[in-house]
N, C-alpha and C positions, 0 to 999 in steps of 0.2 A: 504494500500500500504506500504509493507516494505522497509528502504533507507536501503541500505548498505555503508557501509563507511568502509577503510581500514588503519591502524594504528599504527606506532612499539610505542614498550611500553614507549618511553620518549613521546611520542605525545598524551599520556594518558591522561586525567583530571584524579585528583581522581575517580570524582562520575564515568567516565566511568569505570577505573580501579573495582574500587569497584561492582558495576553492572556485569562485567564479571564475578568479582568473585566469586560471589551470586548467579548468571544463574548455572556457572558449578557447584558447591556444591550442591545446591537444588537439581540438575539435578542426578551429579553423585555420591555423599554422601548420602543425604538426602531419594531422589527418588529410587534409587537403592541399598539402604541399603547397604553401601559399602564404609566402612571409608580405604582409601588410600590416602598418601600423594600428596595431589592437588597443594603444590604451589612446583614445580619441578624443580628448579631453568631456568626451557628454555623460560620464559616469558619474559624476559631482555635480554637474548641474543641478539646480534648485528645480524642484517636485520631478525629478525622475526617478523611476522606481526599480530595484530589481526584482525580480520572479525567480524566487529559488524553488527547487523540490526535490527534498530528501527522501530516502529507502536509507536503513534504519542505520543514521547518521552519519550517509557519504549523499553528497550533493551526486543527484545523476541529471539534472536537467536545469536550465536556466535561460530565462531571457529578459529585455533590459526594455522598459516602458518608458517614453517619452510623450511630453507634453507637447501640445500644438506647437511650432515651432522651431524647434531644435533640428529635426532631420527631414522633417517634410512639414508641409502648412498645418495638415491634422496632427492628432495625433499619431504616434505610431509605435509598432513593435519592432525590435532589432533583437543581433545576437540571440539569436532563437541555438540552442544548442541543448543538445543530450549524449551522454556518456556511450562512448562504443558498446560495453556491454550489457547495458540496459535496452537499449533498440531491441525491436522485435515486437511489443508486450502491450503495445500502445501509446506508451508514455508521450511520443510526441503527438496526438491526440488529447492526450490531458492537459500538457503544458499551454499547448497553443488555447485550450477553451480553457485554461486558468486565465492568460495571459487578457483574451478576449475577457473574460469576467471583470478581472482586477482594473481595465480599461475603461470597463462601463462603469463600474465604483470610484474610480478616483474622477473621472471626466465625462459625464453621462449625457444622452445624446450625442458624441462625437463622432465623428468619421474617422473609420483607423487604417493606417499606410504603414507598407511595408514594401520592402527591396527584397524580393523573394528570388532565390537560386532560381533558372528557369525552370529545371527539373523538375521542381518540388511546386510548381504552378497548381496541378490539379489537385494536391493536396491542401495549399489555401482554398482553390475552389470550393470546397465543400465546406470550407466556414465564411461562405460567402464575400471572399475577396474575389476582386474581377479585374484582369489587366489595364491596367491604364497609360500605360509605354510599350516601345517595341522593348525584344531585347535589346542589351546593352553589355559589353563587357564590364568588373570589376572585380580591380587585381586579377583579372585575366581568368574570371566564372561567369561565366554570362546569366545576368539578371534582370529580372521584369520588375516593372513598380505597380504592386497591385492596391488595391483600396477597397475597405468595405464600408460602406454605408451607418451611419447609425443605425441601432435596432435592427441590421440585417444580418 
């Protein structure tokens, strides 16, 4: 059973801090062979949030909720990432409808954006994000910008 828990960056412990940090680099450096600069100054930013979620006390899943703003006009979700050997089981089905949840709780009504891997397009579809750019390369992964509606 995964907990989710939700958190801005002062409400951090280190060891969480650090565990985040660890999940996305393995994830998105290591795993994807793809050195880009990962700490992007928006993790400190005032009212952005992280999305943790534990299996019985190793972070397997995280991603980083931003305010209107910061990465796109809407709101949005980033750094979506889960633990290699947790895949398979759902998990990134639960993170993504935490992430959706914890969106509509902190920012309600809003429209939420996200830079989605192309690959992974049909799986935003189903929590009703919808392309809104062509692809596009970044750091050399090609990526669509999708967006879901409020209440959609």
């Amino acid at each position: 059973m995964t907990k989710f828990y939700s958190k801005t960056f002062n409400e951090l412990t280190t060891a969480e801090l650090y565990a985040i940090l660890k999940l996305r680099v393995d994830v998105f450096v290591v795993e994807q062979n793809c050195p880009y600069p990962e700490l992007d100054d928006k993790d400190t930013k005032q009212d952005v949030y992280h999305l943790l979620g534990y299996e019985q006390d190793q972070l397997v899943a995280c991603a980083r909720l931003l305010p209107a703003g910061i990465s796109y006009p809407s709101v949005s979700i980033g750094r979506v990432a889960t633990h290699e050997k947790a895949r398979g089981n759902g998990l990134g089905h639960q993170l993504l409808e935490q992430a959706i949840l914890q969106c509509q709780r902190l920012w309600p009504n809003s429209a939420i954006e996200i830079g989605a891997q192309e690959h992974l397009s049909a799986f935003y579809g189903r929590y009703g994000f919808v392309a809104t750019s062509e692809m596009y390369l970044e750091d050399g992964i090609p990526h669509i910008d999708m967006k879901r509606e409020s209440g959609g």
